[in-house]
C-alpha positions as CSV (number, residue, x, y, z in Angstrom):
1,X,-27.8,33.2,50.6
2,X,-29.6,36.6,51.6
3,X,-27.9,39.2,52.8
4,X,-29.2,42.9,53.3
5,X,-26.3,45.4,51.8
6,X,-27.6,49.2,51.6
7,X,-27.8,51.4,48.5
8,X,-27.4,55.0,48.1
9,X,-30.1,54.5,45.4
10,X,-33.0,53.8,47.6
11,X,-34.9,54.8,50.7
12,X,-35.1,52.3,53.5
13,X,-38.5,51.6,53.1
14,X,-37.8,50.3,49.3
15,X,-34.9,48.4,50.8
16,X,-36.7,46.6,53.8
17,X,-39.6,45.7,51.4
18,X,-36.9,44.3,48.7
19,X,-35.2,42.4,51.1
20,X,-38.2,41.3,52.7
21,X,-40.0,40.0,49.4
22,X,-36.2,38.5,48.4
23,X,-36.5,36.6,52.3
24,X,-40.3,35.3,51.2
25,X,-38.8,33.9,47.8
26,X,-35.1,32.8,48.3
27,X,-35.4,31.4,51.8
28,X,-39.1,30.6,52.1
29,X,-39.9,29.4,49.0
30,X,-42.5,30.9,48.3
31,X,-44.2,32.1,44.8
32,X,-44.2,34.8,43.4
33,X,-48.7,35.0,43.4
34,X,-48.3,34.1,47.2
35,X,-45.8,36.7,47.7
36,X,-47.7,39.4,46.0
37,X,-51.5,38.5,48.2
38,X,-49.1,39.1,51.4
39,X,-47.9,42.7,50.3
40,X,-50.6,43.9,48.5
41,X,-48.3,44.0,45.4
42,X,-49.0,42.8,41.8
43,X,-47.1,39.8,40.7
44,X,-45.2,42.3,38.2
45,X,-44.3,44.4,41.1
46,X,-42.8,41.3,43.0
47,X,-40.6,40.2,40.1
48,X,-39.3,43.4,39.5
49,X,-38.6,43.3,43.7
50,X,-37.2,40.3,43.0
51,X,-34.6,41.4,39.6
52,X,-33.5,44.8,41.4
53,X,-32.5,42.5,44.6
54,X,-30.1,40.1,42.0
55,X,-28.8,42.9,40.2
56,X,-27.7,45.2,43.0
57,X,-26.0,42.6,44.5
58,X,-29.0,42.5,47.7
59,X,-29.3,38.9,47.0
60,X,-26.2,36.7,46.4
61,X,-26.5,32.9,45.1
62,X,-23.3,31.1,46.2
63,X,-23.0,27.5,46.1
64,X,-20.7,26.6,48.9
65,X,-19.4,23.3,50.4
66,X,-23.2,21.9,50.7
67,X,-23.3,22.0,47.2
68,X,-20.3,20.8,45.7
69,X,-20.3,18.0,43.3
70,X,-19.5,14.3,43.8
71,X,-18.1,13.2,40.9
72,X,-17.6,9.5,42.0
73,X,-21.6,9.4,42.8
74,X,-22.5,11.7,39.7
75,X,-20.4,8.8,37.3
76,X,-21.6,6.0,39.2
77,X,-25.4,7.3,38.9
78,X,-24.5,8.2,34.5
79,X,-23.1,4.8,34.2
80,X,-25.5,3.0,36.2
81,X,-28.7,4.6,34.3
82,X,-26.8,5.1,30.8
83,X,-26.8,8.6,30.9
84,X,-25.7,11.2,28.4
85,X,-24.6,13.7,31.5
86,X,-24.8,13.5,35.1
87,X,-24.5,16.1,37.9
88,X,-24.9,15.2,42.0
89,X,-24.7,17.1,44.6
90,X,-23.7,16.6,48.1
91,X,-26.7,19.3,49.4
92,X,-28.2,18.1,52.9
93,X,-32.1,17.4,52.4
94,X,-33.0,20.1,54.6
95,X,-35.4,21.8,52.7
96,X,-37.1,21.7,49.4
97,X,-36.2,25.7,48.9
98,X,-32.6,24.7,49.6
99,X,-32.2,21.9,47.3
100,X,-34.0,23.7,44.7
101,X,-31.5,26.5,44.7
102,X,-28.3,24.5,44.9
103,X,-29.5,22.3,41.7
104,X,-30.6,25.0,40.1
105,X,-27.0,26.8,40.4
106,X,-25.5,23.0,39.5
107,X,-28.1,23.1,36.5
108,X,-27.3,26.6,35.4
109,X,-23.0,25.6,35.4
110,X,-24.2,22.6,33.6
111,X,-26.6,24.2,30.8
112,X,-23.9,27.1,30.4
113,X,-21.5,24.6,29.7
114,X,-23.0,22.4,26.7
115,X,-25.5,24.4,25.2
116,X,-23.8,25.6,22.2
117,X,-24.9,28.3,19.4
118,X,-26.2,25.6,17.4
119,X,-28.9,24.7,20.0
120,X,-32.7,25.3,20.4
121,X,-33.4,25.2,24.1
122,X,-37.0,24.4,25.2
123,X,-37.9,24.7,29.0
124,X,-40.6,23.3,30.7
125,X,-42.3,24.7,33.8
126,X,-41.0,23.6,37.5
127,X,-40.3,25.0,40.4
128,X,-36.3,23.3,39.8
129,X,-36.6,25.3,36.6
130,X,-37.2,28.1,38.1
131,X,-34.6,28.0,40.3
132,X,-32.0,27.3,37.2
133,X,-33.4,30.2,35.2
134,X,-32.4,32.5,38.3
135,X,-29.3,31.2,38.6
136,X,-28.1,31.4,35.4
137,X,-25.4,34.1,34.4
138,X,-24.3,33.2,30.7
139,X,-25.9,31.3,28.1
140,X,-24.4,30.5,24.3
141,X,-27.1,33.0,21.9
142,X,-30.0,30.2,21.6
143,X,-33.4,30.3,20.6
144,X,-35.5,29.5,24.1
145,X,-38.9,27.8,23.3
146,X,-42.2,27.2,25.6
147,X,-42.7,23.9,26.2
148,X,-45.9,23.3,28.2
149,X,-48.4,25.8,29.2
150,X,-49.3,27.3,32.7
151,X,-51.2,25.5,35.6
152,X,-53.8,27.6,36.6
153,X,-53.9,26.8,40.4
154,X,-53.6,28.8,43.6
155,X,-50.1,29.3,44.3
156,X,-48.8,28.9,41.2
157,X,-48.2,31.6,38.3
158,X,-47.7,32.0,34.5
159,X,-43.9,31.3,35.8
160,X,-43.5,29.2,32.9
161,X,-43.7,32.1,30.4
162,X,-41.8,33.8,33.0
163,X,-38.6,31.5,32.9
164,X,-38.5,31.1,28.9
165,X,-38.6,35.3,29.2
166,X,-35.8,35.2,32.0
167,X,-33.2,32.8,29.6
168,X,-33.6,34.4,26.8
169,X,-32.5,37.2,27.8
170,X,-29.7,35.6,29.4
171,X,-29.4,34.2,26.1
172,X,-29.9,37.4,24.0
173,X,-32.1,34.9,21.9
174,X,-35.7,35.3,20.2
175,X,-38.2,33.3,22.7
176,X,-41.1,31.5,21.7
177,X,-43.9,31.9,24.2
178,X,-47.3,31.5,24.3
179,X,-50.2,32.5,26.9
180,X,-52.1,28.8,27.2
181,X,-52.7,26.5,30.0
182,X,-51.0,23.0,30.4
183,X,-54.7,21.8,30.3
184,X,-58.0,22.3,29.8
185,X,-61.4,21.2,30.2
186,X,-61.8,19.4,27.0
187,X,-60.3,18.1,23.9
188,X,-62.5,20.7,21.3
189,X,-60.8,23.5,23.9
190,X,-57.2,23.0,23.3
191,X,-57.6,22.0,19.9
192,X,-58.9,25.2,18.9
193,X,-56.0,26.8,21.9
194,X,-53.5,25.0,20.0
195,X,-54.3,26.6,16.5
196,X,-53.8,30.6,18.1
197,X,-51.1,32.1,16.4
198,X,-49.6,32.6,19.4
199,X,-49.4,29.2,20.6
200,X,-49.0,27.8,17.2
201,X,-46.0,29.5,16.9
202,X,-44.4,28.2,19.9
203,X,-45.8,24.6,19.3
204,X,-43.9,24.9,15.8
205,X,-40.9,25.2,17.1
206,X,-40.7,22.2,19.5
207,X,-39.8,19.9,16.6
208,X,-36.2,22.1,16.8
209,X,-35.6,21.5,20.1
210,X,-31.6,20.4,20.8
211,X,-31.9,20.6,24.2
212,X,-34.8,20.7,26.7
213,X,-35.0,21.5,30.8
214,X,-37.8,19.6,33.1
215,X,-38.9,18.3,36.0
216,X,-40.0,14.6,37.1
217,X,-43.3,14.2,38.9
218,X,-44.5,11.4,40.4
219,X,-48.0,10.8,40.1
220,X,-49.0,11.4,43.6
221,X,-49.9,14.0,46.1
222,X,-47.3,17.2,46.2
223,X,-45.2,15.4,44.0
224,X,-46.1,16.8,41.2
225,X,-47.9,20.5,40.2
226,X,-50.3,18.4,37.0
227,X,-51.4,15.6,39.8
228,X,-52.8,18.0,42.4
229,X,-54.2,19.9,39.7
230,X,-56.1,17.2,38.3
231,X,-59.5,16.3,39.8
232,X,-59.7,13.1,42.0
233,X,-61.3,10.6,39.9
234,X,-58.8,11.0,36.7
235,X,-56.0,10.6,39.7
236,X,-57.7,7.5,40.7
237,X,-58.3,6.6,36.9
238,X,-54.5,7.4,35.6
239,X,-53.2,5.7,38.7
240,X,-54.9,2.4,38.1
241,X,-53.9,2.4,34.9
242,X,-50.6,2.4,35.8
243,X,-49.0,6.7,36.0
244,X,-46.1,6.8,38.1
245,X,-44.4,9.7,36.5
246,X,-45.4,12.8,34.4
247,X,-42.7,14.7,32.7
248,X,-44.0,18.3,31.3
249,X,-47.3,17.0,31.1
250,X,-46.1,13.3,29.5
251,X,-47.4,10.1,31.7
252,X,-46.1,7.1,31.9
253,X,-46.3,3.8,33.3
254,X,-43.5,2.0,35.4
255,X,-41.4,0.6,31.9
256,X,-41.2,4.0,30.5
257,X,-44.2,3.8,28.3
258,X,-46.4,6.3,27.5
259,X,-50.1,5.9,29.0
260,X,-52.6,8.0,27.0
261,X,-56.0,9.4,28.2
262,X,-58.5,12.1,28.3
263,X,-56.1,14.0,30.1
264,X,-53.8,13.5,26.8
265,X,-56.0,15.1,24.8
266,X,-56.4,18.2,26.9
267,X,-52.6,19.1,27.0
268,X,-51.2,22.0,25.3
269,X,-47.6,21.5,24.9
270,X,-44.9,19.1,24.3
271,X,-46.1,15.7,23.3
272,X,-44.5,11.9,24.1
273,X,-43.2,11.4,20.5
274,X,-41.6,14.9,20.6
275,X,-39.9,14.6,23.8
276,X,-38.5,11.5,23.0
277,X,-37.0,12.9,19.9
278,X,-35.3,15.5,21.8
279,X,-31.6,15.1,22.0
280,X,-30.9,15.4,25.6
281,X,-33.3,16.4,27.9
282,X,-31.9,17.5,31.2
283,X,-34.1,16.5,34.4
284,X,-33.6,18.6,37.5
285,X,-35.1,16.4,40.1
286,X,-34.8,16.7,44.0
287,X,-37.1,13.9,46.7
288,X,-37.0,10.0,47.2
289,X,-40.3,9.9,46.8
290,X,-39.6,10.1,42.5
291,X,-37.0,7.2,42.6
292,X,-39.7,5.1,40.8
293,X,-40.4,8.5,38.4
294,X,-36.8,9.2,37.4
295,X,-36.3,5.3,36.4
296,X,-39.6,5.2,34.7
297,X,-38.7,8.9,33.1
298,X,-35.5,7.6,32.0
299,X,-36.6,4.1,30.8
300,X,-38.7,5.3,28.4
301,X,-36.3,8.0,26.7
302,X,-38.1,11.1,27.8
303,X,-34.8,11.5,30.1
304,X,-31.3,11.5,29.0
305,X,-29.3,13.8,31.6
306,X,-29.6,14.4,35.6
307,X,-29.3,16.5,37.9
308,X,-29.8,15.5,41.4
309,X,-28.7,15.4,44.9
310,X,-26.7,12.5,46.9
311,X,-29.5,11.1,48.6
312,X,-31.8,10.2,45.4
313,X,-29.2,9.1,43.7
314,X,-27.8,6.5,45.6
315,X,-31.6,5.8,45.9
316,X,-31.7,5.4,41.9
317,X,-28.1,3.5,42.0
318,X,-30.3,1.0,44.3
319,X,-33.5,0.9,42.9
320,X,-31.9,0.2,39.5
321,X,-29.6,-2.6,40.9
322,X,-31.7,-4.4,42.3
């Protein structure tokens, strides 16, 4: 929720701009580059908007009755799918902005509560994410590490550098970033990209990983940020050879398993085997349209934990029943 409370600290100009840029973000859904192009701001400028309007209490998060828990569907949905952790919300599918900031909230409770000191947290880059990573309020002190690069697309910024910046310091732990995209033109590119200090670092450190964050895509239009990135003939390509989801940059088929391709080779970040060997991964995943993606996701171990809304998962409950 957005509500407009004055300050004695700034002039009403400052305070109809914060609110307004808040209104763009919170309640359009918009990003932050998008935002910034409308104002004439830099992207910098807009996130600092953005942090003054949480902090002096201009913008309030509440999760209210549309976002309270079901527990019978949320254990249904962990026993039906074998899942280490479960959490479903009863929020209306009213918007894509609205569900995203009711499961981040339900993410951020969740992550607060088993995420222990002894954990390394790795984050990958979604707009669900996101919405955790503004949501959250306390975190056990955990390294937080990088684990895909940025898409460079209109609409769409460096957020996940951005978020791993934004826990950690919710955290009060090191973070392990690196300045990369999530692919590039070729495989010579992101070898040599992978072997920067920088992003060497950060690659390092995914092997530590306890505890990981994502998103599901399915691999079709505006269901995923790597599809519509992707030229049209790999789409075609991947699709044929049987990509239904892609988690932090990992495609797989239907069962689960991982499909490699050019596309493979170009990634800089997390890898199948990796993800797999994380301990819990936790998906924050919102649209019918992925039921096929969160089965395949979870089928094939790069999934272990959920975090959804009613509709999808009495979708899943179906889909994986029948």
């Amino acid at each position: 929720m957005v509500a407009a409370r004055g300050s004695g600290t700034r002039g009403p100009a400052q305070l109809v701009l914060t609110a307004s840029v808040a209104r763009r973000y919170y309640l359009d859904g918009r990003s932050k580059v998008e935002i910034a192009e409308e104002f004439a701001l830099s992207r910098f400028k807009v996130a600092r908007l953005l942090e003054d309007a949480r902090s002096t209490g201009l913008v309030r998060i509440e999760i209210g009755h549309p976002g309270v828990i079901d527990v019978e569907l949320s254990a249904r949905l962990m026993e039906t799918l074998g899942l280490q952790h479960c959490v479903v919300t009863d929020t209306p599918d009213d918007h894509p902005a609205s569900l995203r900031e009711h499961l981040g909230a339900a993410a951020a409770e969740l992550l607060t509560e088993v995420v222990t000191p002894d954990d390394v947290l790795g984050l990958s880059w979604a707009r669900s994410v996101s919405a955790m990573a503004t949501a959250l309020q306390r975190l056990a002190n955990v390294p937080v590490v990088q684990l895909t690069g940025a898409l460079a697309r209109p609409g769409v910024d460096d957020s996940s550098i951005e978020v791993v910046r934004d826990v950690a310091r919710v955290a009060g732990g090191p973070a392990y970033f690196f300045y990369a995209p999530m692919a590039v033109p070729d495989a010579a590119t992101a070898q040599v990209l992978r072997h920067q200090p920088e992003v060497a670092r950060a690659l390092r450190r995914i092997g530590s990983v306890t505890r990981a964050v994502a998103g599901v895509g399915a691999w079709a239009p505006e269901q995923s940020t790597l599809y519509d990135a992707t030229g049209d003939a790999e789409r075609r390509e991947l699709g044929r050879r049987g990509v239904v989801a892609e988690i932090s940059g990992v495609l797989v088929d239907a069962a689960g398993v991982p499909v490699t391709s050019d596309l493979t080779e170009r990634m800089i970040g997390i890898t199948a085997e990796q993800m797999r060997a994380v301990p819990e991964v936790i998906a924050i995943v919102y649209g019918t349209a992925k039921v096929r993606a969160v089965l395949a996701a979870v089928r094939g171990g790069m999934v272990d934990s959920l975090v959804t809304h009613s509709t999808l998962a009495e979708e899943l409950i179906r889909a994986a029943e029948s």
